[in-house]
C-alpha positions as CSV (number, residue, x, y, z in Angstrom):
1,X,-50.9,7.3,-42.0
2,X,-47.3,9.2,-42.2
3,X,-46.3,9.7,-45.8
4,X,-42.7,9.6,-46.2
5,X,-42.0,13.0,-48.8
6,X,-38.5,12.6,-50.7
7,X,-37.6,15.5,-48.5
8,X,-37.8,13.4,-45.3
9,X,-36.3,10.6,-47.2
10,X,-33.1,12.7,-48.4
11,X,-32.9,14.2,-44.5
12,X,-33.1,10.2,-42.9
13,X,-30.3,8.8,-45.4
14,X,-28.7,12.1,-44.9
15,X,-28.8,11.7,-40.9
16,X,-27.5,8.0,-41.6
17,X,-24.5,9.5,-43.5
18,X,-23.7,11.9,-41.1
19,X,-23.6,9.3,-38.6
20,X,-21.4,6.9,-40.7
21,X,-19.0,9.7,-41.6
22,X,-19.2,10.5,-37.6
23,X,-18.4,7.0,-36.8
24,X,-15.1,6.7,-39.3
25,X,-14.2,10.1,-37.5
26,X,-14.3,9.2,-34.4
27,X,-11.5,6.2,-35.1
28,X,-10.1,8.6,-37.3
29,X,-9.6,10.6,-33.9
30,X,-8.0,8.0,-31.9
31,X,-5.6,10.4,-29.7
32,X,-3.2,9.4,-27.1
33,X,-0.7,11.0,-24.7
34,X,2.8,10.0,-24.3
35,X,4.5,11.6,-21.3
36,X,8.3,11.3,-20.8
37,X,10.9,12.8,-18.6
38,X,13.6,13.5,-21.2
39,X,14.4,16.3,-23.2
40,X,14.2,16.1,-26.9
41,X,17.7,16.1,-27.6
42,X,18.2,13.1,-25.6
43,X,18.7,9.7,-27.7
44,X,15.6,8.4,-25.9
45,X,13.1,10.7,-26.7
46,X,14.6,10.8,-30.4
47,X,13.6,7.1,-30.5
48,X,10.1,7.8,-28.9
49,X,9.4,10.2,-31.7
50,X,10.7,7.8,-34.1
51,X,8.3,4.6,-32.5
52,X,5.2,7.1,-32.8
53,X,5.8,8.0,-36.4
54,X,5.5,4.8,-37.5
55,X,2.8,4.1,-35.5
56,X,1.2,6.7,-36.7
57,X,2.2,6.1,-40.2
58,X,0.9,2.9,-40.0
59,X,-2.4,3.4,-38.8
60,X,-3.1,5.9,-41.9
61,X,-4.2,8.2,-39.3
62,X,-6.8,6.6,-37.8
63,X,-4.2,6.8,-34.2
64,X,-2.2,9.9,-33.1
65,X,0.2,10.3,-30.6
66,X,1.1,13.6,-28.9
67,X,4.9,13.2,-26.8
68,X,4.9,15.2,-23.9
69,X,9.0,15.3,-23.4
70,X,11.3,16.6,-20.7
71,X,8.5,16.4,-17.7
72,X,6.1,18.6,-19.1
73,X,3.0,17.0,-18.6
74,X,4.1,14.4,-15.7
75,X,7.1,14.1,-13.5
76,X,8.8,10.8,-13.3
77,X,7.2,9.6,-10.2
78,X,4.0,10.4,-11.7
79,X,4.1,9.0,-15.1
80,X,3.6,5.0,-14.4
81,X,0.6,5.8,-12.0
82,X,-0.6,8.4,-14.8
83,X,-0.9,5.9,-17.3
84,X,-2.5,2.9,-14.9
85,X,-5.4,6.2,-14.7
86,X,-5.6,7.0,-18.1
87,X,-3.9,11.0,-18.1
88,X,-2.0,9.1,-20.4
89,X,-1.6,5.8,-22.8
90,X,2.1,5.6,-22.9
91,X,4.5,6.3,-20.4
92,X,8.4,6.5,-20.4
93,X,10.5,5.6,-17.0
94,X,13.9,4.6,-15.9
95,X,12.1,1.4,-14.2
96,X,14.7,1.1,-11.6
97,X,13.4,4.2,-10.1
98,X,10.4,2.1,-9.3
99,X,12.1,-0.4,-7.5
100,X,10.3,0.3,-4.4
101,X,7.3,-1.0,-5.7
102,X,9.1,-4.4,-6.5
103,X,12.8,-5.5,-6.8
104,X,12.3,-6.8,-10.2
105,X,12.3,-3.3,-11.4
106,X,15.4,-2.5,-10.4
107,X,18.1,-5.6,-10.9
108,X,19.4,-3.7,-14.0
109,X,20.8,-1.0,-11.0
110,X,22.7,-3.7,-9.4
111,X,25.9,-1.8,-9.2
112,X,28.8,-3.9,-11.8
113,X,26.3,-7.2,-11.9
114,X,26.0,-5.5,-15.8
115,X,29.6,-4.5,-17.5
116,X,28.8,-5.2,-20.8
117,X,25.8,-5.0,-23.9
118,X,25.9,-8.6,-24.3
119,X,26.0,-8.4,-20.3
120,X,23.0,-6.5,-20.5
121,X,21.3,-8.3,-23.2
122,X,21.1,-11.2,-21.4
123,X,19.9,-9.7,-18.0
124,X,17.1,-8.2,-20.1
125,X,15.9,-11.4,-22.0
126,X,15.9,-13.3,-18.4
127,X,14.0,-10.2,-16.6
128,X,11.4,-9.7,-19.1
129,X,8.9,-12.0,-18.4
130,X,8.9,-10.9,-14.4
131,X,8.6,-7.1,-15.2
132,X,5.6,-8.6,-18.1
133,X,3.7,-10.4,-15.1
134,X,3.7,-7.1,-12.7
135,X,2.9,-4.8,-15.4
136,X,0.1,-7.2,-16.5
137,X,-1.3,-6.8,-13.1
138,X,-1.3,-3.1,-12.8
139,X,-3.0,-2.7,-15.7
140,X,0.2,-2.0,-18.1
141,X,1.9,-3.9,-21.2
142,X,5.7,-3.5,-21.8
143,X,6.3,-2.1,-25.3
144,X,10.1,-1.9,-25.0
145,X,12.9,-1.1,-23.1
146,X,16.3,0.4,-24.3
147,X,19.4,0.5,-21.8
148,X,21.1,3.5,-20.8
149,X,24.8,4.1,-21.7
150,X,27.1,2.6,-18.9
151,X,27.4,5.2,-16.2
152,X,30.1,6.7,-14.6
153,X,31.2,9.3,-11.6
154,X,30.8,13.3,-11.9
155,X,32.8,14.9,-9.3
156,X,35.5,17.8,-9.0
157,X,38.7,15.9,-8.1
158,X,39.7,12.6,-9.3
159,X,38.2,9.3,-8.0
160,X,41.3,7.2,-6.9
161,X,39.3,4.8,-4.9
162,X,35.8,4.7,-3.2
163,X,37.4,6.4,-0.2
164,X,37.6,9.3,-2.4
165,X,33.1,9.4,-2.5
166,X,33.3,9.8,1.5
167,X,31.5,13.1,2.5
168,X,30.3,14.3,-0.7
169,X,26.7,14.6,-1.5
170,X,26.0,12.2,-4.6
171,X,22.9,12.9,-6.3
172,X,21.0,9.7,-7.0
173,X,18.3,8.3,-9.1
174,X,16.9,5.5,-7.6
175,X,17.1,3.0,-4.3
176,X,20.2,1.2,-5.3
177,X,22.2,4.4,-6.4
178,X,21.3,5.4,-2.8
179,X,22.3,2.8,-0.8
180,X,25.3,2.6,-3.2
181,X,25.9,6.3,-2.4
182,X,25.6,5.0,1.9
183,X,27.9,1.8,1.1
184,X,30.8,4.3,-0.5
185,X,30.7,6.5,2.5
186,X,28.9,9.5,0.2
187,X,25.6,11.7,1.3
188,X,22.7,10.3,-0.8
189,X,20.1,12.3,-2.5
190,X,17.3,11.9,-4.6
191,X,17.4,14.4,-7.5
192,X,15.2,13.9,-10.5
193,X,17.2,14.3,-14.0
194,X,15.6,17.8,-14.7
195,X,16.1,19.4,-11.5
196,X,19.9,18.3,-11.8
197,X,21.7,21.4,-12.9
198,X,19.4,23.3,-9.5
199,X,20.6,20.7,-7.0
200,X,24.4,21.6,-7.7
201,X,23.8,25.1,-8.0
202,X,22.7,25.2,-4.2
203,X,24.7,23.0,-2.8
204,X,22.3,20.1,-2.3
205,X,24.6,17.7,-4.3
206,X,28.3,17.8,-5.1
207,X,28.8,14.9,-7.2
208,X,26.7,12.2,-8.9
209,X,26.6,8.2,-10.9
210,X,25.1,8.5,-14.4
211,X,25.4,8.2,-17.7
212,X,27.1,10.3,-20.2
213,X,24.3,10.9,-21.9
214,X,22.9,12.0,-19.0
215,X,25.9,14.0,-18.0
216,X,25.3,16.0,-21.6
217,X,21.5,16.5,-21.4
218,X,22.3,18.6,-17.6
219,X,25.4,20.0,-19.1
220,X,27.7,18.8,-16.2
221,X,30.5,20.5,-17.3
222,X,28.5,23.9,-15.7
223,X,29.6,22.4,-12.7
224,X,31.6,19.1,-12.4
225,X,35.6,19.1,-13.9
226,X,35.8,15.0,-14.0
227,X,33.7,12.0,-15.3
228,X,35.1,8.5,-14.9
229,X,33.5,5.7,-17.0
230,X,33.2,2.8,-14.2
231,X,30.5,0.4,-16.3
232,X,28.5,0.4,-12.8
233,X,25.0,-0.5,-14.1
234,X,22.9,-0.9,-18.0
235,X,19.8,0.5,-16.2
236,X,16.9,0.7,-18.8
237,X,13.9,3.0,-19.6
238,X,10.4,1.4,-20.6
239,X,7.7,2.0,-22.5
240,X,4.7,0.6,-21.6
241,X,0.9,1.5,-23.0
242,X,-2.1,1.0,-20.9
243,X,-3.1,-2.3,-21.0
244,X,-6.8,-0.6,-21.2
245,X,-5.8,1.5,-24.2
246,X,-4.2,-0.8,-26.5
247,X,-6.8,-3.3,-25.8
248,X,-9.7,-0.9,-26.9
249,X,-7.8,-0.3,-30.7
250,X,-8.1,-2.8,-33.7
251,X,-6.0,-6.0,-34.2
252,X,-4.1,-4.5,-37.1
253,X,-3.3,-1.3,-34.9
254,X,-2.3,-3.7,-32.4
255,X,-0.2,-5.4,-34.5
256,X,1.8,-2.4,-35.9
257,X,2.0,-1.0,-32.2
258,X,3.9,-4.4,-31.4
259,X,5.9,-3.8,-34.8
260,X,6.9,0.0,-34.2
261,X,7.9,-1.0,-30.8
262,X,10.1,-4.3,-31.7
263,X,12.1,-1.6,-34.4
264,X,12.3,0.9,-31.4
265,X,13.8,-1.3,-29.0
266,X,16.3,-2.4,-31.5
267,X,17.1,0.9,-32.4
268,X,17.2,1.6,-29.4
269,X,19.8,-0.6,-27.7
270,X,22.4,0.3,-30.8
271,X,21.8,3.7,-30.2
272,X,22.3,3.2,-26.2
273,X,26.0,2.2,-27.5
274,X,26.4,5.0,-29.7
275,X,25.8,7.3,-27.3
276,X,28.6,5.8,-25.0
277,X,31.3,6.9,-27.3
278,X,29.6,10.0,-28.6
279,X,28.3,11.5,-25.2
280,X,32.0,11.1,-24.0
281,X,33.3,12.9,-26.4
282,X,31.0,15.8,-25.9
283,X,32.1,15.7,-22.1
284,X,35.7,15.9,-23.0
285,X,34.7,18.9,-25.8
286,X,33.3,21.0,-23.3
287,X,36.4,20.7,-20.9
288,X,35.5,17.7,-18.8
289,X,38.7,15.9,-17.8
290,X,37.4,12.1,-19.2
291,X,39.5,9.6,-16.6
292,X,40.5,6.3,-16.8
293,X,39.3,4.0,-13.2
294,X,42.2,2.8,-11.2
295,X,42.7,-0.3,-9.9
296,X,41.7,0.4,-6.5
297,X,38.7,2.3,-7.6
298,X,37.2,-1.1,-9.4
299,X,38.3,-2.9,-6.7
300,X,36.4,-1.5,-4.4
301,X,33.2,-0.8,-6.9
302,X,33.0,-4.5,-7.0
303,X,32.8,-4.6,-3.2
304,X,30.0,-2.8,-3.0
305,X,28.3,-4.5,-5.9
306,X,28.7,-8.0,-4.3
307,X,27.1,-6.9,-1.3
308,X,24.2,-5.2,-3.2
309,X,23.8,-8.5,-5.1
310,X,23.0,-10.5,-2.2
311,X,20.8,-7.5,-0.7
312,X,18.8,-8.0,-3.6
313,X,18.7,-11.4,-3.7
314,X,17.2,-11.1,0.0
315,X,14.8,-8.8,-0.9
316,X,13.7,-10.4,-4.0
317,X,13.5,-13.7,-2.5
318,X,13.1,-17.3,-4.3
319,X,12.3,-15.8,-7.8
320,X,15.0,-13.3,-7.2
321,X,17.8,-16.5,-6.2
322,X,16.4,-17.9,-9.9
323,X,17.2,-15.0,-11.9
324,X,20.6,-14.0,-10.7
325,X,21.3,-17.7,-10.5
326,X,20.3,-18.0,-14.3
327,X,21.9,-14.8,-14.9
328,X,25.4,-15.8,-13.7
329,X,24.9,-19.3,-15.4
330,X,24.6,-17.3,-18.8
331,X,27.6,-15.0,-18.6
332,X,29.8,-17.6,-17.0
């Protein structure tokens, strides 16, 4: 029979210890990637970093986040797919850019359907629970979203009207910014925000629709003279987690995830309308000429949006009909 020497007692309640501290470790290690394609300057990121210090804060450690900013660890196009695989647990978009994958994700790019916060607001509350339902399915859950300033025109002579867009090359972002582009007689093209300042270097793009924020993070005034606030669209960024992920961490860290991100959308959206007067002034600072839209010009903006409307409402069918529908009935 084995007798069981205090030294082989000391080195089995040893091992146990070392396995118990190994355990606590191992949540104490909980790491997850964020990957976004915004610099750090950029009021988006800023709240990013804010959302994972409290998370972090929260968790007393037991969860940290690394933020990948400005595309360094995934492009735009690759960072929803990158977090339905697990490269990363959080991913930052502009979710109209995915509105190939379903028109739902891009209403908020509906050119002049949103001219206002409170405009915005109330697309948002009515389009939440669609984006929820397709995230859900691939794999993802909504954190928060946060709306970008109201975007305007960059170009190098005024903007009169929309017959002053024909012929120039418009850098776009997504597939409504591109067929807004066609509609105004303009040559689209697809230019991420990072590659910006390249594409007007060469040629590729003479003018753009963004925001001012935007127009400050690419330093536009390297190569555009005017930017003319038009309201156009509210399009938002999201944050979503991993459905996977979020899923695998305790109920209080799942609890002050949900917390962090209800501050960071709040945040969030009253930064968004910070930044419209703020990033304007910078334009203006470094030389831009900031002009005020004719009559003409909105005239014919609103054109184009009507028709884009009812595009979407085609392509988005029944449940498309309801939103705008419900939209329009809580604005009127």
């Amino acid at each position: 029979m084995t007798s069981i020497t205090r030294r082989t007692l000391l080195a089995a309640t040893g091992g146990l210890a070392a396995a118990a501290i190994a355990g606590r470790d191992a949540v104490a290690q909980t790491r997850w990637q964020v990957a976004t394609p915004y610099p750090d300057g950029n009021f988006h990121t800023r709240n990013m970093r804010a959302f994972v210090e409290e998370v972090q804060t929260a968790s007393g450690g037991r969860l940290q986040i690394q933020v990948h900013s400005n595309a360094s660890l995934l492009r735009m196009p690759e960072i929803k797919r990158g977090a339905q695989t697990g490269q990363v647990q959080i991913g930052e978009i502009l979710l109209s850019a995915y509105g190939n994958e379903d028109p739902f994700f891009e209403v908020d790019s509906v050119p002049q359907l949103v001219t206002s916060t409170d405009q915005a607001r109330k697309l948002a509350e009515l389009q939440r629970s669609y984006v929820e339902a397709r995230f859900q399915r691939q794999g993802l859950s909504l954190l928060y979203w946060v709306p970008w300033p109201p975007s305007g025109l960059y170009t190098n002579t005024p903007v009169e009207s929309v017959d002053t867009l024909r012929g120039l090359k418009m850098r776009t972002f997504n597939a409504l910014t591109n067929r807004f582009a066609t509609l105004s007689g303009a040559t689209p093209t697809l230019v991420q925000q990072a590659e910006v300042p390249q594409a007007f270097a060469t040629g590729v793009v003479n003018a753009m629709v963004t925001s001012a924020a935007t127009g400050v993070d690419v330093q536009a005034w390297d190569f555009c003279r005017f930017f003319t606030p038009i309201g156009f669209t509210r399009t938002k960024n999201a944050i979503f987690v991993q459905a996977r992920a979020f899923q695998g961490l305790p109920a209080d860290l799942q609890a002050a995830v949900r917390a962090a991100a209800a501050t960071a959308e709040a945040r969030g959206w009253a930064a968004s309308d910070t930044e419209t007067v703020n990033q304007q002034n910078i334009l203006a600072q470094r030389g831009m000429t900031v002009g005020t839209p004719t009559p003409a010009l909105m005239q014919g903006l609103a054109r184009i949006g009507a028709t884009q409307a009812d595009e979407w409402v085609a392509k988005a069918g029944d449940e498309g009909k309801r939103l705008i529908d419900a939209y329009r009935a809580a604005i009127a």
